[in-house]
PDB file of N, CA, C, O and CB in Angstrom:
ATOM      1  N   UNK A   1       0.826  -1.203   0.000  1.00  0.00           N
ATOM      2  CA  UNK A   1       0.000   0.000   0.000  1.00  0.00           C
ATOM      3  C   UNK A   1       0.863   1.257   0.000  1.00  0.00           C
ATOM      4  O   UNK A   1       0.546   2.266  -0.631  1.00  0.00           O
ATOM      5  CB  UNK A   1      -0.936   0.004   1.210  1.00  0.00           C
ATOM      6  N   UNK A   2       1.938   1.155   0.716  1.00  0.00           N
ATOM      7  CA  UNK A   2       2.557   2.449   1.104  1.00  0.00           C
ATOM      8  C   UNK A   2       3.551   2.763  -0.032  1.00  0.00           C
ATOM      9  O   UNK A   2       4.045   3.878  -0.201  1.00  0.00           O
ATOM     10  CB  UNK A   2       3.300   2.378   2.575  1.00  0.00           C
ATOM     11  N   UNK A   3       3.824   1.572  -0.875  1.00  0.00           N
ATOM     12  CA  UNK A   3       4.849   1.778  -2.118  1.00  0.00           C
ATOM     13  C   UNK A   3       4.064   2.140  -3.330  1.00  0.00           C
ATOM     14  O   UNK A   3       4.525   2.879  -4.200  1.00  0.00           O
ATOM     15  CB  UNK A   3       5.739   0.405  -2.479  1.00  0.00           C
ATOM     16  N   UNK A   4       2.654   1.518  -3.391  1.00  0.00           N
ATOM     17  CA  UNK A   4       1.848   2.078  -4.367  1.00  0.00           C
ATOM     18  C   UNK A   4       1.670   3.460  -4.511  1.00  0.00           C
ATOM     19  O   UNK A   4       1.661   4.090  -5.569  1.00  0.00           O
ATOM     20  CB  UNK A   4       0.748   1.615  -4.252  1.00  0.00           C
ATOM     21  N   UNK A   5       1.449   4.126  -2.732  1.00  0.00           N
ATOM     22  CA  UNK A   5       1.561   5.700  -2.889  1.00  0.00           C
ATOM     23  C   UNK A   5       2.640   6.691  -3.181  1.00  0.00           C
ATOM     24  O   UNK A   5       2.690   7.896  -3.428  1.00  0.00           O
ATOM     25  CB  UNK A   5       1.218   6.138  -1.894  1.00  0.00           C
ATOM     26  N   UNK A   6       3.480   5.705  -3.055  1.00  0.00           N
ATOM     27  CA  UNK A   6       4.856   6.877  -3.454  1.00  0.00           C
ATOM     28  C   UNK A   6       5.083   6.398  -4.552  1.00  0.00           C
ATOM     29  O   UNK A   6       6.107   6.963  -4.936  1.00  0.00           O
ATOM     30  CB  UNK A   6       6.377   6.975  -2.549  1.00  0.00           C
ATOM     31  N   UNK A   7       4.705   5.585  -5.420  1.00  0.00           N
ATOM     32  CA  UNK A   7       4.535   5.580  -7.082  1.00  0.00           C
ATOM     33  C   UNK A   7       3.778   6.531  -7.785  1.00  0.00           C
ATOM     34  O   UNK A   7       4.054   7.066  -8.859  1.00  0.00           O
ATOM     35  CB  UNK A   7       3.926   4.399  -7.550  1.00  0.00           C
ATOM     36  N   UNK A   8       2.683   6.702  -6.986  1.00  0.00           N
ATOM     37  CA  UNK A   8       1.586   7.520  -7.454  1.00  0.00           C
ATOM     38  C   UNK A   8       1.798   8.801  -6.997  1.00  0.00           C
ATOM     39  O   UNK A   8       1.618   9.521  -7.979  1.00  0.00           O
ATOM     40  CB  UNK A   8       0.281   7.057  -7.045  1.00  0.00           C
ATOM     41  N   UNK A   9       2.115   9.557  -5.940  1.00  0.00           N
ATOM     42  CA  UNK A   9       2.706  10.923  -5.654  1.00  0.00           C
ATOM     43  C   UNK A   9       4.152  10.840  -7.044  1.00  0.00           C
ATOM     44  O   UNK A   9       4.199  11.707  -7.916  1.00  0.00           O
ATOM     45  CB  UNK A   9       3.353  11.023  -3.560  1.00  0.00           C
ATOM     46  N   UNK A  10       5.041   9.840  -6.997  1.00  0.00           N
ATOM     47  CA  UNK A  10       6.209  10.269  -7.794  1.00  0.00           C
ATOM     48  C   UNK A  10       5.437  10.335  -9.284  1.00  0.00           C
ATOM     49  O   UNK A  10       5.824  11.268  -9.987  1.00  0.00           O
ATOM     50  CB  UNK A  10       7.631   9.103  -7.680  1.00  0.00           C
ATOM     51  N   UNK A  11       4.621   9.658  -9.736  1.00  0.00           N
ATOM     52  CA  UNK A  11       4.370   9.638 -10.928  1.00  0.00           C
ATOM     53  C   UNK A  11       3.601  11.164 -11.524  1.00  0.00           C
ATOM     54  O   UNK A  11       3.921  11.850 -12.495  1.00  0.00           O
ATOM     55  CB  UNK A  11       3.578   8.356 -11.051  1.00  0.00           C
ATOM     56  N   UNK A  12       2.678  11.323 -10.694  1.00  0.00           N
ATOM     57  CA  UNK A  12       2.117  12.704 -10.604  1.00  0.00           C
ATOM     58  C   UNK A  12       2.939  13.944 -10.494  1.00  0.00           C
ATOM     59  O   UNK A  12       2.544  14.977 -11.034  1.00  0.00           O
ATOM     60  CB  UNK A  12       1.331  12.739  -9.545  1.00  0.00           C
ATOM     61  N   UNK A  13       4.326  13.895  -9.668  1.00  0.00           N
ATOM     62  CA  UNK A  13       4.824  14.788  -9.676  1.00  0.00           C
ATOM     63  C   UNK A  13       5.458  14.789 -10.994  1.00  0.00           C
ATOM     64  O   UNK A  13       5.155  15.713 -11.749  1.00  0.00           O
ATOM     65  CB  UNK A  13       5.451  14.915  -8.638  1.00  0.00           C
ATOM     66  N   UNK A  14       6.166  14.036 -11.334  1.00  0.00           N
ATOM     67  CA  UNK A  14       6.689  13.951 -12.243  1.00  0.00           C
ATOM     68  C   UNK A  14       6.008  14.192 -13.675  1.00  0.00           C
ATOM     69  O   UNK A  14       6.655  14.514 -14.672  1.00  0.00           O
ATOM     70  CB  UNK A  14       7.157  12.974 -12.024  1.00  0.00           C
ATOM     71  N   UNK A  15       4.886  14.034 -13.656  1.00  0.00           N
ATOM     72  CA  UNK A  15       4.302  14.195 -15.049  1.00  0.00           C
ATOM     73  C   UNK A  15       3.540  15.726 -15.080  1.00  0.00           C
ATOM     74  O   UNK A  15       3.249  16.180 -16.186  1.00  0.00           O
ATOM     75  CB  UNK A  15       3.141  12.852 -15.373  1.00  0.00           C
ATOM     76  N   UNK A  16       3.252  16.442 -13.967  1.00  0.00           N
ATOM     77  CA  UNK A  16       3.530  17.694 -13.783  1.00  0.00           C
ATOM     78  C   UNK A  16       4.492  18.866 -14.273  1.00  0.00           C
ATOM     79  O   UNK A  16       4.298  19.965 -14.791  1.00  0.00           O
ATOM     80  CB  UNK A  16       3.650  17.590 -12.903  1.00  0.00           C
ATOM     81  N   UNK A  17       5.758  18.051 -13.827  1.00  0.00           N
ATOM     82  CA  UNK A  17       6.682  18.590 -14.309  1.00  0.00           C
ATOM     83  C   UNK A  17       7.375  18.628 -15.676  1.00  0.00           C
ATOM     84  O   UNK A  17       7.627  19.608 -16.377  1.00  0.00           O
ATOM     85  CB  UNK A  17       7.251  18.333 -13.648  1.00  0.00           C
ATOM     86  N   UNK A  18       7.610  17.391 -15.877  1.00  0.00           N
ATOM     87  CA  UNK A  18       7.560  17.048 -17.289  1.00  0.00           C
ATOM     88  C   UNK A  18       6.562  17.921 -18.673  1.00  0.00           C
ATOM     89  O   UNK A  18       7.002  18.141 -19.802  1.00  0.00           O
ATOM     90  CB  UNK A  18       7.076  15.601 -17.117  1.00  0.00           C
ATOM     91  N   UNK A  19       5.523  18.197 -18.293  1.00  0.00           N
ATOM     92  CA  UNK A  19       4.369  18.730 -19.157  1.00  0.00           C
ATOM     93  C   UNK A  19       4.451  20.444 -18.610  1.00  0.00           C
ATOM     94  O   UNK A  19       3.784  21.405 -18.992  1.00  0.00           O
ATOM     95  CB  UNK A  19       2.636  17.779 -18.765  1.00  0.00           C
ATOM     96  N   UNK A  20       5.205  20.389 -17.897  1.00  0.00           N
ATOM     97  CA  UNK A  20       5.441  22.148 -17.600  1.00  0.00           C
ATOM     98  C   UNK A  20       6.937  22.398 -18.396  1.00  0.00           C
ATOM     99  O   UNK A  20       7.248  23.437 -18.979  1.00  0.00           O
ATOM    100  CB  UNK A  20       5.625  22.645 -15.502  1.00  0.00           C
ATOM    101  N   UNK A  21       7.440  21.666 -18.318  1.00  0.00           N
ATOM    102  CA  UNK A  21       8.671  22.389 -18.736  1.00  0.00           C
ATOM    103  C   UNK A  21       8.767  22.373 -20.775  1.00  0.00           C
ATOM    104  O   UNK A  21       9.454  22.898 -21.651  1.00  0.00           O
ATOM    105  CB  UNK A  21      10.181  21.368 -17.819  1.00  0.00           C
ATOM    106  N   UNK A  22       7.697  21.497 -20.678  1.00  0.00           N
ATOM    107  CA  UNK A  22       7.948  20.987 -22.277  1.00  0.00           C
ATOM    108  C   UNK A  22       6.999  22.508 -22.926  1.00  0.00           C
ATOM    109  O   UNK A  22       7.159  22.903 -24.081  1.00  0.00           O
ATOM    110  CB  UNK A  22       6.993  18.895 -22.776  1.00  0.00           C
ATOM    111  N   UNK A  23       5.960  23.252 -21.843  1.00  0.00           N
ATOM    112  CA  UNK A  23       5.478  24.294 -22.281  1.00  0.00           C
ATOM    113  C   UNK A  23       6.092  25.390 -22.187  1.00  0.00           C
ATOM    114  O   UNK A  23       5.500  26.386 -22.603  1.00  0.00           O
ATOM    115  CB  UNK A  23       4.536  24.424 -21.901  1.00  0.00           C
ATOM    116  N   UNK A  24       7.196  25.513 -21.724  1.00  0.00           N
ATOM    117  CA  UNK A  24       7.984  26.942 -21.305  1.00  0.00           C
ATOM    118  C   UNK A  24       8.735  27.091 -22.557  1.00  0.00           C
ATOM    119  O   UNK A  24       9.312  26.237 -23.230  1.00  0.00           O
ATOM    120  CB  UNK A  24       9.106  26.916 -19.834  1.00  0.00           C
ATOM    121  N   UNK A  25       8.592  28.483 -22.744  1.00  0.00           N
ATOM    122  CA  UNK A  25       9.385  29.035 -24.251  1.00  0.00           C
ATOM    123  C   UNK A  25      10.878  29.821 -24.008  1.00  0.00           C
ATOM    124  O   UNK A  25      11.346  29.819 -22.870  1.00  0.00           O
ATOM    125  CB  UNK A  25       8.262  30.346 -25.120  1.00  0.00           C
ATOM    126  N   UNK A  26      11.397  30.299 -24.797  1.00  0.00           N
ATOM    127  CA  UNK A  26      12.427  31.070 -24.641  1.00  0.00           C
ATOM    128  C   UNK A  26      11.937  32.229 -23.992  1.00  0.00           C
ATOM    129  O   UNK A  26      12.204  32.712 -22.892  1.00  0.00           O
ATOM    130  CB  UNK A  26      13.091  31.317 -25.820  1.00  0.00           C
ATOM    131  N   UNK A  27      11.027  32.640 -25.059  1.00  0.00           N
ATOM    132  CA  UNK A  27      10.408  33.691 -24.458  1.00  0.00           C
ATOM    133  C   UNK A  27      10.089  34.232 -23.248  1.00  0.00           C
ATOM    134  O   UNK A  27      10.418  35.324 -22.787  1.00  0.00           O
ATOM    135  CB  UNK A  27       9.676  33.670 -24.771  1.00  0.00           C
ATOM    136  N   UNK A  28       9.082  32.936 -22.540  1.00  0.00           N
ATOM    137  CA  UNK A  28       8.393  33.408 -20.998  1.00  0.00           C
ATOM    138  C   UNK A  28       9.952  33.592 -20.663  1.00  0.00           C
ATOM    139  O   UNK A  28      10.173  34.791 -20.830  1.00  0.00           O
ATOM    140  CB  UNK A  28       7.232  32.040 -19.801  1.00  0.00           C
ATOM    141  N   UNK A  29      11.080  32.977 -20.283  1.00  0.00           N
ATOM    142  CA  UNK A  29      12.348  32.538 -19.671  1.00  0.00           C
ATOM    143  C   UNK A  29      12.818  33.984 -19.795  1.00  0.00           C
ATOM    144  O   UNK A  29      13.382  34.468 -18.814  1.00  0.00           O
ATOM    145  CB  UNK A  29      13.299  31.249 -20.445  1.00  0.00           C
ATOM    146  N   UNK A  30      12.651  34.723 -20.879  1.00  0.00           N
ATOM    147  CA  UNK A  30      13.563  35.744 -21.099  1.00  0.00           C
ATOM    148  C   UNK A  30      12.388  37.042 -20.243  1.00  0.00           C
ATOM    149  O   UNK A  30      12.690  37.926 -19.441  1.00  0.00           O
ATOM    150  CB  UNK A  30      14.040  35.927 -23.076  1.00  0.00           C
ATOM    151  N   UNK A  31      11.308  36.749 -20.704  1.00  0.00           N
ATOM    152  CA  UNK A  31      10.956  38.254 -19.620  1.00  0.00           C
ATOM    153  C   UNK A  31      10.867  37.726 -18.016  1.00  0.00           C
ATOM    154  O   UNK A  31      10.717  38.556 -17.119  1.00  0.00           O
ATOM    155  CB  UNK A  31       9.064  39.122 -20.057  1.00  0.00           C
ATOM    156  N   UNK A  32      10.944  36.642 -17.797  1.00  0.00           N
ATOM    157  CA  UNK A  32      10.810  36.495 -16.576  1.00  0.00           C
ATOM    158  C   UNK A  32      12.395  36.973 -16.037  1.00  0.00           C
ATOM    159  O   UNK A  32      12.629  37.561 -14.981  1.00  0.00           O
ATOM    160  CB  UNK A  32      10.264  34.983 -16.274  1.00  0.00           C
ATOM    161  N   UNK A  33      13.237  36.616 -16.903  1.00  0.00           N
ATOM    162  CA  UNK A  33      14.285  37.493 -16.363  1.00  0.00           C
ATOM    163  C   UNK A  33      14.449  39.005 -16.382  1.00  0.00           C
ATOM    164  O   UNK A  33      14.957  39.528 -15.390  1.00  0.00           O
ATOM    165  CB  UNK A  33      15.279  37.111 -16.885  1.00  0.00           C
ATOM    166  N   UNK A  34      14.072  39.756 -17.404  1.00  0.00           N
ATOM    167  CA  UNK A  34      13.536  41.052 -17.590  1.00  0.00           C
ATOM    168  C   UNK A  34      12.934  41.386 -16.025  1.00  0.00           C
ATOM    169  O   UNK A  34      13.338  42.022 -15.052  1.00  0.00           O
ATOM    170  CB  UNK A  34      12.339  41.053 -18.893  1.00  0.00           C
ATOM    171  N   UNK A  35      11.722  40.572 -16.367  1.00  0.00           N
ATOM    172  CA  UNK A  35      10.937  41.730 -15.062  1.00  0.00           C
ATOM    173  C   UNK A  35      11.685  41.188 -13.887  1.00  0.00           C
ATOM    174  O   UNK A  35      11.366  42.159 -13.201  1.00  0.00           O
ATOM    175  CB  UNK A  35       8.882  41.574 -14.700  1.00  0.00           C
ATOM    176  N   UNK A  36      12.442  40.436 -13.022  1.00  0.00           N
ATOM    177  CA  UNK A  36      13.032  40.407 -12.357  1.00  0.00           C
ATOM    178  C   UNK A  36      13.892  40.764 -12.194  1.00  0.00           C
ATOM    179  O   UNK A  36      14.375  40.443 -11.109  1.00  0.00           O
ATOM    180  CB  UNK A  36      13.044  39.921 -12.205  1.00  0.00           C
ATOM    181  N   UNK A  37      14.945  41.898 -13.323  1.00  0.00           N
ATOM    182  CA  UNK A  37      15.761  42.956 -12.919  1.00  0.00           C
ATOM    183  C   UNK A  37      15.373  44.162 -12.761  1.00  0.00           C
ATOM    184  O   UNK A  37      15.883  44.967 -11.982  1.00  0.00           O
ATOM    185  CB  UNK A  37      16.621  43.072 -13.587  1.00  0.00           C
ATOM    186  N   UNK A  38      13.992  44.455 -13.846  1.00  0.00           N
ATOM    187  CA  UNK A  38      13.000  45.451 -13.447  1.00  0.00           C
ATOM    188  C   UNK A  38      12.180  45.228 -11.651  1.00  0.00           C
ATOM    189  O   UNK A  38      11.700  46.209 -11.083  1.00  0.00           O
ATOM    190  CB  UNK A  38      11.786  45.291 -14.797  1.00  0.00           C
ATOM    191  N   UNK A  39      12.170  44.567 -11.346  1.00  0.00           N
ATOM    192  CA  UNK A  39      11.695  44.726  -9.832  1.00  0.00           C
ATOM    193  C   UNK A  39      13.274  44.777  -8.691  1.00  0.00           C
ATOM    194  O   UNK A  39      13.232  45.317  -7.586  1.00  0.00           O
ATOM    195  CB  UNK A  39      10.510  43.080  -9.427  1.00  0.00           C
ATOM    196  N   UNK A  40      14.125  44.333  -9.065  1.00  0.00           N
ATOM    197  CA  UNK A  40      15.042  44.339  -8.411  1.00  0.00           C
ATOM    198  C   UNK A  40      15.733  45.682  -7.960  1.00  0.00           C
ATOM    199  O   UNK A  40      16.158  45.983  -6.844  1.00  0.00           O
ATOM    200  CB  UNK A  40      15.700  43.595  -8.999  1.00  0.00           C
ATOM    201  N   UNK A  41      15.728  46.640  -9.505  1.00  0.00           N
ATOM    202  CA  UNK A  41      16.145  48.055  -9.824  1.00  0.00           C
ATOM    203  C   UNK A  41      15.481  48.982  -8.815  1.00  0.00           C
ATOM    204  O   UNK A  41      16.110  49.667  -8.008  1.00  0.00           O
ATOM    205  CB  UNK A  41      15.736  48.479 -11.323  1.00  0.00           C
ATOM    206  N   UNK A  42      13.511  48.927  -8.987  1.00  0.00           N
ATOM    207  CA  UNK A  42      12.930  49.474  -8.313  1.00  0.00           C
ATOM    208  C   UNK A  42      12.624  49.140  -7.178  1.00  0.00           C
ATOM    209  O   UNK A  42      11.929  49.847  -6.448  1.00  0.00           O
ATOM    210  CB  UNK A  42      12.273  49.702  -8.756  1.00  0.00           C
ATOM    211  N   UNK A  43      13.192  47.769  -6.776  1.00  0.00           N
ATOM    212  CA  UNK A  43      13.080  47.682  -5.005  1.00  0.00           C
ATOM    213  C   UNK A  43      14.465  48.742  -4.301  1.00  0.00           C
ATOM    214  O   UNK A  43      14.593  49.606  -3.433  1.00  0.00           O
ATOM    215  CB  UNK A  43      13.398  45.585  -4.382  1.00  0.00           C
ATOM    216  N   UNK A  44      15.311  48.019  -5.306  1.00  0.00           N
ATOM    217  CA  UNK A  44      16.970  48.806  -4.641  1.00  0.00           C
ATOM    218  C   UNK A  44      16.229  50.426  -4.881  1.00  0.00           C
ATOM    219  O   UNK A  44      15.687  50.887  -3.877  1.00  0.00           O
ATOM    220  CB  UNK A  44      19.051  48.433  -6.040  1.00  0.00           C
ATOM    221  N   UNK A  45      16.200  51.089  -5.869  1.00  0.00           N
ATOM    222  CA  UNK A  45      15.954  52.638  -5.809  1.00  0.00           C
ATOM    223  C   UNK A  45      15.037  52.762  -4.467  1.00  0.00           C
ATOM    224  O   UNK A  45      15.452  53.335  -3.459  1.00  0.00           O
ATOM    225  CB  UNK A  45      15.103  53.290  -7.310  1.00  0.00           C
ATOM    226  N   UNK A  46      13.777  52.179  -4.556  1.00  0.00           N
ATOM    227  CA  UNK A  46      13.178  52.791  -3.412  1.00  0.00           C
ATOM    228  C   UNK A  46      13.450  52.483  -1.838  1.00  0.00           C
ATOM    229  O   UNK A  46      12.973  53.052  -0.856  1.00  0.00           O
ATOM    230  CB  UNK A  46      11.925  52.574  -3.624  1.00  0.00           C
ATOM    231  N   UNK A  47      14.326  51.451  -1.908  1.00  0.00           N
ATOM    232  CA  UNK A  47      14.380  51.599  -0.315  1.00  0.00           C
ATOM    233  C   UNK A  47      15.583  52.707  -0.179  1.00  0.00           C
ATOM    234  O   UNK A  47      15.508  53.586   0.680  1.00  0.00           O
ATOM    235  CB  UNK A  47      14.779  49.972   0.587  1.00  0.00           C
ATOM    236  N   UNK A  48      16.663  52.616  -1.052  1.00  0.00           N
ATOM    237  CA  UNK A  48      17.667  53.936  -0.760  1.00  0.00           C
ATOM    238  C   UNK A  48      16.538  55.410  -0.936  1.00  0.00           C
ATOM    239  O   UNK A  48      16.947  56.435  -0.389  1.00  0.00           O
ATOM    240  CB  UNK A  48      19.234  53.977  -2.228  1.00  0.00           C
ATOM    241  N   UNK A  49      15.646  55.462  -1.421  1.00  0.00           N
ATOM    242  CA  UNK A  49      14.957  56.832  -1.534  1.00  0.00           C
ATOM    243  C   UNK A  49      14.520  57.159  -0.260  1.00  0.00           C
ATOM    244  O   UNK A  49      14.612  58.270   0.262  1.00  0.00           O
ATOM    245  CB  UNK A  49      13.765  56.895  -2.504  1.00  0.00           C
ATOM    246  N   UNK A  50      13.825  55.706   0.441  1.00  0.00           N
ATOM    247  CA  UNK A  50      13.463  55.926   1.577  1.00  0.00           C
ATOM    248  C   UNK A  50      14.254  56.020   2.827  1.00  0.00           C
ATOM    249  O   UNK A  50      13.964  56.662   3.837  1.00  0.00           O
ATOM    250  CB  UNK A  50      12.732  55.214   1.667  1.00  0.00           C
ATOM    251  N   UNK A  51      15.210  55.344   2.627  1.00  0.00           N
ATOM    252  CA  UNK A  51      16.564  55.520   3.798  1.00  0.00           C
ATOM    253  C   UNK A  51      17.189  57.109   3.831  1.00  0.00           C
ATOM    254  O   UNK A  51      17.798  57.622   4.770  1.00  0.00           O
ATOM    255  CB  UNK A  51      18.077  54.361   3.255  1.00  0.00           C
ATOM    256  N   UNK A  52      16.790  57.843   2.280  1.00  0.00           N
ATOM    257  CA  UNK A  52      17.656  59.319   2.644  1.00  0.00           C
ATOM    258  C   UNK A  52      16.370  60.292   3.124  1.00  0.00           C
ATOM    259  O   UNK A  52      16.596  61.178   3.948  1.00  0.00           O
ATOM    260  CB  UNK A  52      18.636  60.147   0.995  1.00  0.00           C
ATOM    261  N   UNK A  53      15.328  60.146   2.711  1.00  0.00           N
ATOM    262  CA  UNK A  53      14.532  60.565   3.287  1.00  0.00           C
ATOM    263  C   UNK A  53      14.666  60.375   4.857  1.00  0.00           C
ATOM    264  O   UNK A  53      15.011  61.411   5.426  1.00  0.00           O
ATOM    265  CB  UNK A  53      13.561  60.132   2.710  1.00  0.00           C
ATOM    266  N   UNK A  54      14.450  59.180   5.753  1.00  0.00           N
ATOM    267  CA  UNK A  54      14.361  59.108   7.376  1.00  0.00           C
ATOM    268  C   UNK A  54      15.549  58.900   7.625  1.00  0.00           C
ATOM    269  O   UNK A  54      15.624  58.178   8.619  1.00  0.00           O
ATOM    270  CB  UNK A  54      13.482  58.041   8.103  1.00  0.00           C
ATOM    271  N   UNK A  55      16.740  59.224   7.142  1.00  0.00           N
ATOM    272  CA  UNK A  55      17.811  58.760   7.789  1.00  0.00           C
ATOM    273  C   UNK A  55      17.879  60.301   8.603  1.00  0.00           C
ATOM    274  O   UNK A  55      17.497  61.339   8.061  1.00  0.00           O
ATOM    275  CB  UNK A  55      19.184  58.146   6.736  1.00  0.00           C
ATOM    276  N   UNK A  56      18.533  60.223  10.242  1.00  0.00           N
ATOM    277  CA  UNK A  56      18.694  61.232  10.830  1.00  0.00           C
ATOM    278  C   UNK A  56      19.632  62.002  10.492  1.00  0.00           C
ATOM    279  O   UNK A  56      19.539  63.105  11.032  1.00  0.00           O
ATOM    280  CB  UNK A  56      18.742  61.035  11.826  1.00  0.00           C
ATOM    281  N   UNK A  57      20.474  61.882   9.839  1.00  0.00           N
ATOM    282  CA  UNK A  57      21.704  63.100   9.459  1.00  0.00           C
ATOM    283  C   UNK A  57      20.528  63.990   8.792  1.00  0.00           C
ATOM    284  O   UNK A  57      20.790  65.084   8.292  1.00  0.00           O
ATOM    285  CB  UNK A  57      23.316  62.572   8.131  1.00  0.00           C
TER     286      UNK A  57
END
């Protein structure tokens, strides 16, 4: 019983994955890197905006 279920969790995971990766393009890959230097840019700018703003000097 207990080996049948970890056939069936592994098989499921696995065919999950398998059928996700066979759908991913260059494309999605490339803006997902895009917008993750675009959020990176505007996290770094705004917390330094906000640090010179409340900083006590």
């Amino acid at each position: 019983m207990i080996l049948n279920d970890i056939q069936l969790k592994s098989g499921v995971i696995g065919g999950t994955l398998l059928s996700t990766i066979i759908n991913i393009t260059f494309h999605d890959v490339l803006f997902t890197i895009i917008m993750a230097v675009i959020g990176a840019v505007v996290s770094f700018l705004v917390s330094y905006i906000l640090r010179k703003l409340f900083s006590k000097k």
